[in-house]
C-alpha positions as CSV (number, residue, x, y, z in Angstrom):
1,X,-59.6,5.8,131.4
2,X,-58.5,7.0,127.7
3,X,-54.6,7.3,127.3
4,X,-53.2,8.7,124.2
5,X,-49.7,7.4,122.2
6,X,-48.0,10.2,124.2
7,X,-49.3,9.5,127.6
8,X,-48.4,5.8,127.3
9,X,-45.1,6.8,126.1
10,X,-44.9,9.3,129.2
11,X,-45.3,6.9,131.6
12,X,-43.5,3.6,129.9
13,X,-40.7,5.0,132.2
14,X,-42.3,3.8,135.5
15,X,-42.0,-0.1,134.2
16,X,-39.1,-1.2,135.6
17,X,-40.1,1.0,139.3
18,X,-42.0,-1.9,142.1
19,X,-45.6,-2.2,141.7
20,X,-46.5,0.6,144.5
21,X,-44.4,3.0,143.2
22,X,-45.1,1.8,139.7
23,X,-48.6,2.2,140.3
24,X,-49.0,5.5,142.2
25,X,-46.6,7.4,139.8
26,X,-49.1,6.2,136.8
27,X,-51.7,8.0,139.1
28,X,-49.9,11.1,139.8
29,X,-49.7,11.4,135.7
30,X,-53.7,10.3,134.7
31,X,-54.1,13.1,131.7
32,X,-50.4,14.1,131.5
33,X,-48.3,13.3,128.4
34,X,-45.2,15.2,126.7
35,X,-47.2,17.6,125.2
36,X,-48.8,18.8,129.1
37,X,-47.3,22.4,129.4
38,X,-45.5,22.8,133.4
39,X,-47.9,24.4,135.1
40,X,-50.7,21.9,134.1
41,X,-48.3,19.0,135.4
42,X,-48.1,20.8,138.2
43,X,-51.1,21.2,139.4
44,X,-52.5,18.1,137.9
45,X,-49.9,15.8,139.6
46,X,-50.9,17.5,143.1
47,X,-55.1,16.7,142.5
48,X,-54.4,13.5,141.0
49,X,-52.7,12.4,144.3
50,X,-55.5,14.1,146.3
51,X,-58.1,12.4,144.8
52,X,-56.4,9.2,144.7
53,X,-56.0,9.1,148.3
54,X,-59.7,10.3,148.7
55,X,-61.2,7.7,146.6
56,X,-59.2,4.9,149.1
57,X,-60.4,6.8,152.5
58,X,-64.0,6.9,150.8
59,X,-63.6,3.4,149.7
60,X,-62.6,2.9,153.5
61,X,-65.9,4.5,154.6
62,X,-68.0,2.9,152.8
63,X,-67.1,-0.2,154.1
64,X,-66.8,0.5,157.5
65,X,-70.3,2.2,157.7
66,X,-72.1,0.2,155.4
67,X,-73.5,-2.2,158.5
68,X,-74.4,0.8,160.9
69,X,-77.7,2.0,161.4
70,X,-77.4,5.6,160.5
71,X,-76.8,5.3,156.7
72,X,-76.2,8.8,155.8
73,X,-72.5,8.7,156.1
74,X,-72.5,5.7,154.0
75,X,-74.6,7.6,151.4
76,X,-72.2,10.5,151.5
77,X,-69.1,8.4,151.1
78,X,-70.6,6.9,148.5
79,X,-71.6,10.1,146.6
80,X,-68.0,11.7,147.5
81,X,-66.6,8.8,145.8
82,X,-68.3,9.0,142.6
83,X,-67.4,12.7,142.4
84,X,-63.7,12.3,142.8
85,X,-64.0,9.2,140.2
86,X,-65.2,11.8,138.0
87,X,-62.6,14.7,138.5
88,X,-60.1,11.7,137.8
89,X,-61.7,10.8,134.6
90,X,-62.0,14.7,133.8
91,X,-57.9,14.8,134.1
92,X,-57.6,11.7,131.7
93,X,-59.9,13.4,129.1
94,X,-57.2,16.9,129.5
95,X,-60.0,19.0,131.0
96,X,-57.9,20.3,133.5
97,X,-59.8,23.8,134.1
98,X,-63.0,21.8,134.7
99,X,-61.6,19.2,137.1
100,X,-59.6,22.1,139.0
101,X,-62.9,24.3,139.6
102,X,-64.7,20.5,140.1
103,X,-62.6,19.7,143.1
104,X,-62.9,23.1,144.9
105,X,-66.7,23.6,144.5
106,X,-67.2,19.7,145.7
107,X,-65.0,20.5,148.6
108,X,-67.1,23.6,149.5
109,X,-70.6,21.9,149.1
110,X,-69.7,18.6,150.5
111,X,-67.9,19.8,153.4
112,X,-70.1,22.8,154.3
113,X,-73.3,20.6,154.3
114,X,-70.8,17.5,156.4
115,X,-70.3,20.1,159.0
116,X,-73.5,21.1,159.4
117,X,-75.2,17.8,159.8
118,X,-72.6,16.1,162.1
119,X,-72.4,19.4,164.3
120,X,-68.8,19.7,164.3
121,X,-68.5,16.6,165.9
122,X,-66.1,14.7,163.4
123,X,-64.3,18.4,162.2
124,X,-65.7,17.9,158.6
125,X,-65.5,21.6,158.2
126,X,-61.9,21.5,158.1
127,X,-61.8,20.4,155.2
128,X,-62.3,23.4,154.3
129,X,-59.0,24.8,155.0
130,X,-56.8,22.3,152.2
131,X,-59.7,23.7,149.5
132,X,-58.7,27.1,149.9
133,X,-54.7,25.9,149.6
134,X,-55.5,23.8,146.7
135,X,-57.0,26.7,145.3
136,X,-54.0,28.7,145.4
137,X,-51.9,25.7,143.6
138,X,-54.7,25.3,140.9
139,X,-55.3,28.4,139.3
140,X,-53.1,31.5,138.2
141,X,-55.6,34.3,138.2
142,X,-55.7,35.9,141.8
143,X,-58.6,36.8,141.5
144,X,-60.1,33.1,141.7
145,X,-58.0,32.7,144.5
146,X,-59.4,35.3,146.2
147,X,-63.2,34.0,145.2
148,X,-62.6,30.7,146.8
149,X,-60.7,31.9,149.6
150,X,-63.8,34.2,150.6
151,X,-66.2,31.3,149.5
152,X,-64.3,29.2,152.1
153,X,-63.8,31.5,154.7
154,X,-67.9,32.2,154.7
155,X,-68.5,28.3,154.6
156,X,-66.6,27.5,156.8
157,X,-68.8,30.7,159.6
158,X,-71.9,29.5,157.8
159,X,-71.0,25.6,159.5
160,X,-70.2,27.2,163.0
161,X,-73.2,29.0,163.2
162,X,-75.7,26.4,162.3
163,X,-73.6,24.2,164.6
164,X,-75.0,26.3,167.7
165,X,-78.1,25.2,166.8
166,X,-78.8,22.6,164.6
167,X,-78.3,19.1,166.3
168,X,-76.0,16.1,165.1
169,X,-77.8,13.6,162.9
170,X,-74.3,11.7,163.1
171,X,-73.7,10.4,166.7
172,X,-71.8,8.1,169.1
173,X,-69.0,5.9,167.7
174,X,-69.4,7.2,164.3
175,X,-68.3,10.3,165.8
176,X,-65.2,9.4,167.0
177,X,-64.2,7.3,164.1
178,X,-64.9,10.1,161.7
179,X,-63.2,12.2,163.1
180,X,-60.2,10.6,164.0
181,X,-60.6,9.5,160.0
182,X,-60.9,13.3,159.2
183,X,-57.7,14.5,160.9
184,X,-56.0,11.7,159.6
185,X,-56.2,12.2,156.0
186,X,-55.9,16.1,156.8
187,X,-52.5,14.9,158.0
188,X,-52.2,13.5,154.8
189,X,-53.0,15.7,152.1
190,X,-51.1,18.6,153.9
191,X,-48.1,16.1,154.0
192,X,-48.6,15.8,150.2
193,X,-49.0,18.8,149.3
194,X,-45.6,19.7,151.0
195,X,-44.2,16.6,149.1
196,X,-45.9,18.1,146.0
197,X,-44.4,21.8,146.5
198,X,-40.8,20.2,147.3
199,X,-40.1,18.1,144.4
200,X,-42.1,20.6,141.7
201,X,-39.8,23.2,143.3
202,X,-36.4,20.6,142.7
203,X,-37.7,19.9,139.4
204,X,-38.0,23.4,138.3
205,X,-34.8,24.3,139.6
206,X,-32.9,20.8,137.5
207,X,-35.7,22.1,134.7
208,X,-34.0,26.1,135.2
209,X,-30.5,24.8,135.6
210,X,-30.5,22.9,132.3
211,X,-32.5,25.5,130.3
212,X,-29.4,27.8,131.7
213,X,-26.9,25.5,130.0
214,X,-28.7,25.5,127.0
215,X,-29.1,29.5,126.9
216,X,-25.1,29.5,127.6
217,X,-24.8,27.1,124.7
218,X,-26.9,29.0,122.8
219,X,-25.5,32.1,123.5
220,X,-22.0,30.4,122.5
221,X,-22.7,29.2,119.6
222,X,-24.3,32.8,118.4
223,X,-21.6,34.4,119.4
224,X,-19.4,31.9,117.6
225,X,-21.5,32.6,114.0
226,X,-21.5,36.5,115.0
227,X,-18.2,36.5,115.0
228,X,-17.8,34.7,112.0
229,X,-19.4,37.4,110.1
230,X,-18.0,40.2,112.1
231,X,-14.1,41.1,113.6
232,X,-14.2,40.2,116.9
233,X,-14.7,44.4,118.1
234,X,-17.0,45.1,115.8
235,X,-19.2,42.1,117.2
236,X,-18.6,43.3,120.8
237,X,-19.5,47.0,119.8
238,X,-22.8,45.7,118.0
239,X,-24.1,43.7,120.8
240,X,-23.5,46.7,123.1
241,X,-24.6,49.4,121.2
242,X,-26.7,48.1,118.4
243,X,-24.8,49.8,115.9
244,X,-21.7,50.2,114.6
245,X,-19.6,53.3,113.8
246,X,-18.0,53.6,110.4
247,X,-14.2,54.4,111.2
248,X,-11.2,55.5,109.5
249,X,-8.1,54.0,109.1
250,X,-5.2,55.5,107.4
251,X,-2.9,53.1,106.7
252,X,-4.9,49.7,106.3
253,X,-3.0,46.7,103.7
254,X,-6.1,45.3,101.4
255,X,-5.5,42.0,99.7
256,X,-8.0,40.4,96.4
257,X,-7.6,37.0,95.1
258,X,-8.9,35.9,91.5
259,X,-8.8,32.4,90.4
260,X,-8.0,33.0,86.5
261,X,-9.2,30.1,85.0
262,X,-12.1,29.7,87.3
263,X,-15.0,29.6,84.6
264,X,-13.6,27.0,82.1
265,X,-12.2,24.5,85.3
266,X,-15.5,25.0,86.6
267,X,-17.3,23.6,83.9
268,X,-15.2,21.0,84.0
269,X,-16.5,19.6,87.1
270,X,-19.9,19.0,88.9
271,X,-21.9,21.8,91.1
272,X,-20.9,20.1,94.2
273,X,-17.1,19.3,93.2
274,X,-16.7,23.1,92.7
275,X,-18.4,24.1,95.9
276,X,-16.1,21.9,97.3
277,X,-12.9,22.5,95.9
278,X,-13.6,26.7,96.6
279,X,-14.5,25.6,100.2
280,X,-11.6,23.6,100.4
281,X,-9.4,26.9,99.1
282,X,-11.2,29.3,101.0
283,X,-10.9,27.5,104.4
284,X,-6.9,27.0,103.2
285,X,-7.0,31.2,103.2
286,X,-8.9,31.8,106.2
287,X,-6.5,30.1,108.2
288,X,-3.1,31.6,106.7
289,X,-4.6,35.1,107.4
290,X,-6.3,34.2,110.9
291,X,-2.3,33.2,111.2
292,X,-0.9,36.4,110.3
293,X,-3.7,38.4,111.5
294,X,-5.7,39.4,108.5
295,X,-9.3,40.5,108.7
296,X,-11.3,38.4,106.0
297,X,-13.6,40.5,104.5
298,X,-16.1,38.9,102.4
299,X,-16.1,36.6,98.9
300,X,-17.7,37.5,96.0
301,X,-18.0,34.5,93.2
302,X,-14.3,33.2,93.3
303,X,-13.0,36.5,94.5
304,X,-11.0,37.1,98.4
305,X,-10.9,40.0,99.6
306,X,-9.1,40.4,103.2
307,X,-7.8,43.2,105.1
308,X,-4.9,43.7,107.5
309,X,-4.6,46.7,110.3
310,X,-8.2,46.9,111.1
311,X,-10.6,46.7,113.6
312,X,-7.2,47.0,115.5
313,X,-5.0,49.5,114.1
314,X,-1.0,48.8,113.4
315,X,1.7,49.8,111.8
316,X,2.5,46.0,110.6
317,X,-0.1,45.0,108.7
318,X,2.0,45.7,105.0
319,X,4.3,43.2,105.9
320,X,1.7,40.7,107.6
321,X,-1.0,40.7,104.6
322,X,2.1,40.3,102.0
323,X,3.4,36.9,104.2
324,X,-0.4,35.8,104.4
325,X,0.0,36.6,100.2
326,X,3.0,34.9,99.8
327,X,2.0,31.2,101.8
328,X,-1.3,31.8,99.4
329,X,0.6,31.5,96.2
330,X,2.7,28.3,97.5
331,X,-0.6,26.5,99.1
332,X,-1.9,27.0,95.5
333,X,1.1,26.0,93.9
334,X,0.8,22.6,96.0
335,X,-2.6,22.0,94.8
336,X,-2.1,22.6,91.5
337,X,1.0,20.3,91.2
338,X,-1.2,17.9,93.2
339,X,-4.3,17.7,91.2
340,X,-2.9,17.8,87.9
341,X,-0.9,14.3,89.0
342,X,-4.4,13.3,90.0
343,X,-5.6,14.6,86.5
344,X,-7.9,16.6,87.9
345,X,-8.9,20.1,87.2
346,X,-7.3,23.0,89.1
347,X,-7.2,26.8,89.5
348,X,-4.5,29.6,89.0
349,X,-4.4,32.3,91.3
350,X,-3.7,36.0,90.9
351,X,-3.1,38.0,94.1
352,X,-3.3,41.5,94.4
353,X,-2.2,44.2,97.6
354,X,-2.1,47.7,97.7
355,X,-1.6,50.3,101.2
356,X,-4.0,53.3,102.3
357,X,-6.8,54.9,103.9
358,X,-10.2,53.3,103.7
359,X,-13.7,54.0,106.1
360,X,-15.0,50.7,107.5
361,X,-17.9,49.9,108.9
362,X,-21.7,47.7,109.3
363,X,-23.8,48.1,106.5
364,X,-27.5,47.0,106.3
365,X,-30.4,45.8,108.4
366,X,-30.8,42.1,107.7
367,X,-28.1,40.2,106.4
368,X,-25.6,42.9,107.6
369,X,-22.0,42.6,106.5
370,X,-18.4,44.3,107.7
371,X,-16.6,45.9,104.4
372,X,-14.6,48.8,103.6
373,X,-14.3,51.5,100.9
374,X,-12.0,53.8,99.4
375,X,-9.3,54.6,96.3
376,X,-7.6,52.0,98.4
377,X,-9.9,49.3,97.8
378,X,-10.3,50.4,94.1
379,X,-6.7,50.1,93.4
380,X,-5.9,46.6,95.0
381,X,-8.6,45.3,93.2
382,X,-6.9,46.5,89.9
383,X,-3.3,45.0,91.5
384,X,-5.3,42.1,90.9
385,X,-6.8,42.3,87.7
386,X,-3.3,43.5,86.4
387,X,-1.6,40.8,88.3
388,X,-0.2,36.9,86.9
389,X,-1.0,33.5,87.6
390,X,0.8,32.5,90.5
391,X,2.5,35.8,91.1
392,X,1.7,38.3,94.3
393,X,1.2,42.1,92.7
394,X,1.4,44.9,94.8
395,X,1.2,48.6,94.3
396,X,4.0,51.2,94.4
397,X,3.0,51.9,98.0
398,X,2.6,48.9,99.6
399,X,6.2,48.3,98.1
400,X,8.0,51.1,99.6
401,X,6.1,49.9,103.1
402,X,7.9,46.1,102.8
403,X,10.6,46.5,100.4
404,X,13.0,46.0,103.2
405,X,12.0,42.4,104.1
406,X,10.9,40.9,100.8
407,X,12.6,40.6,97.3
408,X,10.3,42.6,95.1
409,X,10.8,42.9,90.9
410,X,9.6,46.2,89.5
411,X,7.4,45.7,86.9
412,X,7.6,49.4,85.8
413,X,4.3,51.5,85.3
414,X,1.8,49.3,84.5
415,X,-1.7,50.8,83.3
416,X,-4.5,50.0,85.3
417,X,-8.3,50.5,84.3
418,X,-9.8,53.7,85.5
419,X,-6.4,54.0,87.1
420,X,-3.8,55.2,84.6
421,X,-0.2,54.0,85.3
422,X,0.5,52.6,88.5
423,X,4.3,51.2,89.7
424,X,3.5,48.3,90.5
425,X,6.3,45.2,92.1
426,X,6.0,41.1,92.1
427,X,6.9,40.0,95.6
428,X,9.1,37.3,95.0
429,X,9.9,35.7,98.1
């Protein structure tokens, strides 16, 4: 029978089993590959066995009866057996509907017409009864079930009734042999199809339980980039609600970074040196502020912008974002002492903070993002802009918030674009 690349590779895993096992496992799997969805290994697996077993009782038959006088069981065996061949070679070639519906409507004509003629003397007709199970474990649609249960069911009256009075044409020893043969593989294939429906149900559940610790996985590892893009609230209150609330805050600390001489170091070095160098920084931030418990807000080009005090309002976040600030300025510092002994480029950084009310919230549909607006916003960004290399600039309120727990210079009122004059301070240390 035709196998295919992924069939052979299917069953390559049965090579090192004994030959039996070896053997009746490739038989199980005739017409089943990777690419076989479940419930067509399912069902396939089960009728692959059945007609396996059917072809050796038939091959049994045929040479038990082929020296008695009465030659029409030997002619039956023999035309069974070249039916079943042929659902087996329908499962090789994939035509699984066909051999499914093949099976059931050979079981109901063969068996219906064995009843009649042996008149219930060898219990032919009971074969009968496995057709209409099979037909249950075949197809999906209940309403073929029903079809072949009912087709079954009348077969199965139609062979009683002709057995009152049509006589056996298959008599004596034959008889007894047949039907001891009949109740025997009955045995069998009701054995097997418990066999079947116990280790389909044990593979489904394995199959369930790791598909479950994949979806956990899964469901981890979205979370994880979720929260990577969202405060850890504002996440929760997305996946709950589908949307998310703008809020105010009234006193919330907003930080900007600038590297000043980003544009002529950057030309300096390749595409991928200065992707990695700003990673390299940026990662640097993220974990001084995760430290101090600073909300990263977003980057834009080689600007930081961070927030302390929100989702989860406090009254500390002035003096938290101005430490986060201030270990900022020295990791900088330490690069840029360390690259320029490497002789390699580096990048100054200005650091601006300023203290006040801002609305945040979830903007967008796709590619949603968590920012914040407000004067507040507006006038860090200009602490910033207004700011020195290597220096932290912070705004006349943010000043009067920390001034008790860093040393601060006053820089006087410095004017700001769009701003006017604004006091601003350089936290020293």
């Amino acid at each position: 029978m035709a196998t295919t690349p992924a069939s052979e590779s299917y069953q390559a895993k049965y090579k090192e089993k004994n030959f039996l096992v070896r053997n009746w496992q490739r038989a199980l799997n005739i017409g089943i590959d990777e690419n076989t969805s479940f419930f067509n290994r399912k069902r396939i697996r089960l009728l692959n066995g059945i007609c396996v077993i059917a072809v050796i009782a038939y091959l049994a038959n045929i040479g038990e009866l082929a020296n008695k006088q009465n030659k029409i069981p030997f002619y039956d065996s023999i035309g069974a057996l070249i039916i079943v061949s042929f659902i087996l070679f329908l499962n090789s070639r994939k035509k699984y509907g066909a051999s499914c519906h093949g099976y059931n409507i050979f079981n109901i004509l063969f068996f219906t017409y064995a009843g009649i003629i042996s008149g219930g003397a060898d219990a032919a007709e009971m074969w009968l009864l496995p057709s209409s199970v099979t037909a249950m474990l075949f197809f999906r649609e209940t309403r073929t079930i029903i079809i072949y249960f009912l087709v079954n069911f009348l077969c199965f009256g139609i062979v009683k009734y002709c057995n009152t009075f049509i006589p056996a044409l298959v008599t004596g020893e034959q008889e007894q042999k047949l039907l001891f043969s009949n109740y025997f593989l009955l045995f069998i294939i009701f054995f097997l199809i418990i066999i079947h429906f116990k280790s389909e149900n044990a593979k489904q559940e394995n199959l369930l339980e790791v598909r479950n610790v994949k979806l956990g996985e899964e469901k981890e590892r979205s979370e994880g980039l979720l929260l990577n893009i969202l405060p850890s609230e504002t996440a929760a209150e997305l996946k709950e609600k589908g949307t998310v609330q703008a809020k105010d805050y009234e006193m919330v600390t907003v930080l900007f970074t600038d590297f000043k001489n980003f544009t002529k170091a950057s030309e300096l070095m390749s595409a991928q040196e200065m992707v990695n160098e700003i990673n390299y920084c940026y990662s640097a931030f993220d974990r001084i502020l995760s430290a101090y418990g600073v909300e990263k807000i977003k980057t834009i080009g080689d600007g930081y912008m961070a927030a302390g005090g929100l989702p989860v309002k406090n009254t500390t976040n002035p003096v938290d974002t101005v430490r986060a600030a201030l270990d900022i300025r020295n990791f900088m510092n330490a690069e840029k002492i360390r690259r320029e002994k490497e002789g390699k480029q580096f990048f100054d950084i200005r650091i601006g903070i300023n203290t006040g009310p801002v609305v945040a919230g979830v903007v967008g549909i796709r590619k949603f993002a968590y920012d914040i607006w407000g004067d507040t916003v507006n006038t860090a960004s200009r602490m910033e802009s207004s700011g020195e290399v290597g220096k932290v600039n912070i705004s006349g309120s943010t000043y009067e918030l920390v001034k008790d727990k860093f040393n601060c210079t006053y820089r006087g009122k410095v004017l700001a674009k769009n701003k006017g004059e604004i006091d601003m301070y350089f936290v020293e240390s």
